[in-house]
C-alpha positions in Angstrom: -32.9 19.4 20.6 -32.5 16.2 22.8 -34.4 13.0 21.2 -33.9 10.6 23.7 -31.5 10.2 26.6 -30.6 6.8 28.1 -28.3 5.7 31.2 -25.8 3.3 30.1 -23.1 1.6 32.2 -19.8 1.6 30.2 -16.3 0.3 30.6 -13.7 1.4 28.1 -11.7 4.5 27.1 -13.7 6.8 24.9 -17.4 7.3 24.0 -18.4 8.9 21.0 -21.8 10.1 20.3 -22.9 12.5 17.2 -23.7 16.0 18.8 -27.1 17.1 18.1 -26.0 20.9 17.9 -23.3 20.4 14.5 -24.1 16.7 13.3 -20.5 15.2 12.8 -18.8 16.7 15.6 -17.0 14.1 18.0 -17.4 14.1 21.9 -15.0 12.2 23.7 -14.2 11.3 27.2 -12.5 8.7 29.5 -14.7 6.6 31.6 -14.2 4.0 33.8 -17.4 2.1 34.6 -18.9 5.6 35.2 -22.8 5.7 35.3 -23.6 8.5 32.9 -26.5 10.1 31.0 -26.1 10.8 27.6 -27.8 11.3 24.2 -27.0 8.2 22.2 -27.7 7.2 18.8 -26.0 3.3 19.5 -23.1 2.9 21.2 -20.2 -0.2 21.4 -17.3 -0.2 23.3 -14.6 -2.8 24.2 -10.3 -2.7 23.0 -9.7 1.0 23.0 -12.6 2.1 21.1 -16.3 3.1 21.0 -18.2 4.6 18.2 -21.5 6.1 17.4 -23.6 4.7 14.9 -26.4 6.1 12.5 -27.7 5.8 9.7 -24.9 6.5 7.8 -24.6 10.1 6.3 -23.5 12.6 9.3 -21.6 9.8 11.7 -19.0 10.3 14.2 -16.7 7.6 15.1 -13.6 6.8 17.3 -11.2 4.5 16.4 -7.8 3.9 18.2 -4.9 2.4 16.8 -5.1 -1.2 16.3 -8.7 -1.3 15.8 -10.6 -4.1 15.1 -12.6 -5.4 12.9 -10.1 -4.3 10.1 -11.8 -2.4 8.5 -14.3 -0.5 9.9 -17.2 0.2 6.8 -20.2 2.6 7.0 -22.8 2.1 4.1 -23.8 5.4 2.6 -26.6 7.1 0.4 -25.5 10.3 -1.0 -26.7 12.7 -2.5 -24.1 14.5 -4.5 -24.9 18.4 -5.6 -21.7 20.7 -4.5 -19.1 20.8 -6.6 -15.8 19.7 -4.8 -13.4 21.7 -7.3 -15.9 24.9 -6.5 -16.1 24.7 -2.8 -12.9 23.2 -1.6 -10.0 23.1 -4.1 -9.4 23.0 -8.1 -7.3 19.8 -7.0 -10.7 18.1 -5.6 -13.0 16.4 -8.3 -16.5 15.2 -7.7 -19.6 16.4 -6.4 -20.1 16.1 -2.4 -23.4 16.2 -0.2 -23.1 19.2 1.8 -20.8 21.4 3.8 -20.7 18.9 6.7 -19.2 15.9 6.5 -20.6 12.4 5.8 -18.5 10.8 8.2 -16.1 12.7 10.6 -13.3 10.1 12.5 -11.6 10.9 15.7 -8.2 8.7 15.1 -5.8 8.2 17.9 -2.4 7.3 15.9 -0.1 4.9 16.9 2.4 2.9 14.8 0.1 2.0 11.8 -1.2 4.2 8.8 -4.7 5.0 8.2 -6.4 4.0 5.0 -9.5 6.1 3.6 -11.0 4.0 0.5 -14.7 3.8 -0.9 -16.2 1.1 -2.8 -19.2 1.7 -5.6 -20.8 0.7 -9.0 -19.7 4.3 -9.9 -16.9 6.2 -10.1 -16.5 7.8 -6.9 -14.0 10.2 -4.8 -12.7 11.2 -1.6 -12.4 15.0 0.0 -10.7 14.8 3.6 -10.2 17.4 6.1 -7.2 16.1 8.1 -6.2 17.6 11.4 -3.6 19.2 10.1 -6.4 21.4 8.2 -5.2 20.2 5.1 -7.5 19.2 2.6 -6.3 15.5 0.8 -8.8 14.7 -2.6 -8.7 11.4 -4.4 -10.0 9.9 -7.5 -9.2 6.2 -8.7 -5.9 5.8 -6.4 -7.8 2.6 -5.0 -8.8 -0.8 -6.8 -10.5 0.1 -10.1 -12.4 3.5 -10.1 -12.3 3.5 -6.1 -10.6 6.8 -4.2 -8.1 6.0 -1.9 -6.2 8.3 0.7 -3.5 6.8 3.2 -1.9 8.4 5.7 1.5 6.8 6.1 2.4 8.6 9.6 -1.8 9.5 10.9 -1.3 12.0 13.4 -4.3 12.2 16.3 -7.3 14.2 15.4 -10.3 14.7 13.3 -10.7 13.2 10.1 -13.8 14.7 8.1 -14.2 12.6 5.4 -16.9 13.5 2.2 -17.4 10.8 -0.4 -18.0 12.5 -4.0 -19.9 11.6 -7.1 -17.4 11.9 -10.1 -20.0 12.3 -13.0 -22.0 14.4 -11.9 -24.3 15.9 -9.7 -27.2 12.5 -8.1 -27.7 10.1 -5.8 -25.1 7.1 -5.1 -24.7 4.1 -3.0 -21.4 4.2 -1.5 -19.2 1.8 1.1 -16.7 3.9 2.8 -13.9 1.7 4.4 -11.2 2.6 7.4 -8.7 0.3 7.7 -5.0 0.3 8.6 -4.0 -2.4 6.6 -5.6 -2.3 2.8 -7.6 0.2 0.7 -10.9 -0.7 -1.7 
């Protein structure tokens, strides 16, 4: 179901916006100061990357290489009732919102690495779906009880990316960072 389309006049390389039929799906495109209609939540473009905003849980974003601001942060309020090490792997500990992802990232690689991190008052961890379709969990790799996953050698794709509850199943505030240089 369409809430609201707008015209808007863009000049960049991709657009991302989240797709109202599987929330945290990324649509991408090339435009060059194309008018287009589209379905937008918020949209920002300029230096190689555009990225839809929301209100946090279910966002899509594209970041390329060299991104800036370094790092990119989403604020997040979870709500954390599936149990990682039941649904996706014994290796994966905490307790994730849902099936789909909090935040999914379309990455286009270049030289750099690509640094998943989250920052809480509680213990918190990381579940990622990497376009290989490999599945990368982390629990207190990061500064103090923070997750941290980094991808020395990122290849393009989609990153889906859950943030977990370590405790238990509840509700947590959560700052998930992006960053090629430094982790949380």
């Amino acid at each position: 179901m369409i809430s609201e389309t707008k015209h808007v006049q863009l000049t960049g390389e991709a657009m991302v916006f989240r797709d109202t039929a599987r929330a945290g799906a990324i649509l991408m495109g090339l435009w060059h100061s194309a008018q287009i209609a589209v379905t937008v939540l918020a949209v920002t473009a300029g230096s190689g990357e555009a990225w839809g905003e929301g209100d946090g849980s279910g966002d899509s974003l594209y970041l390329s290489a060299g991104f800036t601001p370094d790092p990119k942060t989403i604020d997040l309020q979870l709500d954390g009732r599936i149990d990682a090490a039941i649904e996706v792997s014994e290796a994966c500990h905490g307790f994730i919102s849902g099936e789909e992802p909090d935040v999914s990232v379309y990455y286009n690689a270049g030289p750099f690495p690509l640094i998943l991190s989250a920052d809480s008052d509680e213990d918190m961890t990381l579940v990622v779906n990497a376009p290989d379709g490999q599945w990368y969990c982390d629990d207190d790799s990061g500064s103090g009880l923070n997750p941290s996953i980094r991808f020395g050698e990122p290849v393009s794709g989609n990153y889906e990316i859950w943030v977990g509850r370590y405790l238990g199943p509840g509700p947590a505030t959560v700052r998930l960072s992006i960053s090629e240089l430094y982790s949380e």
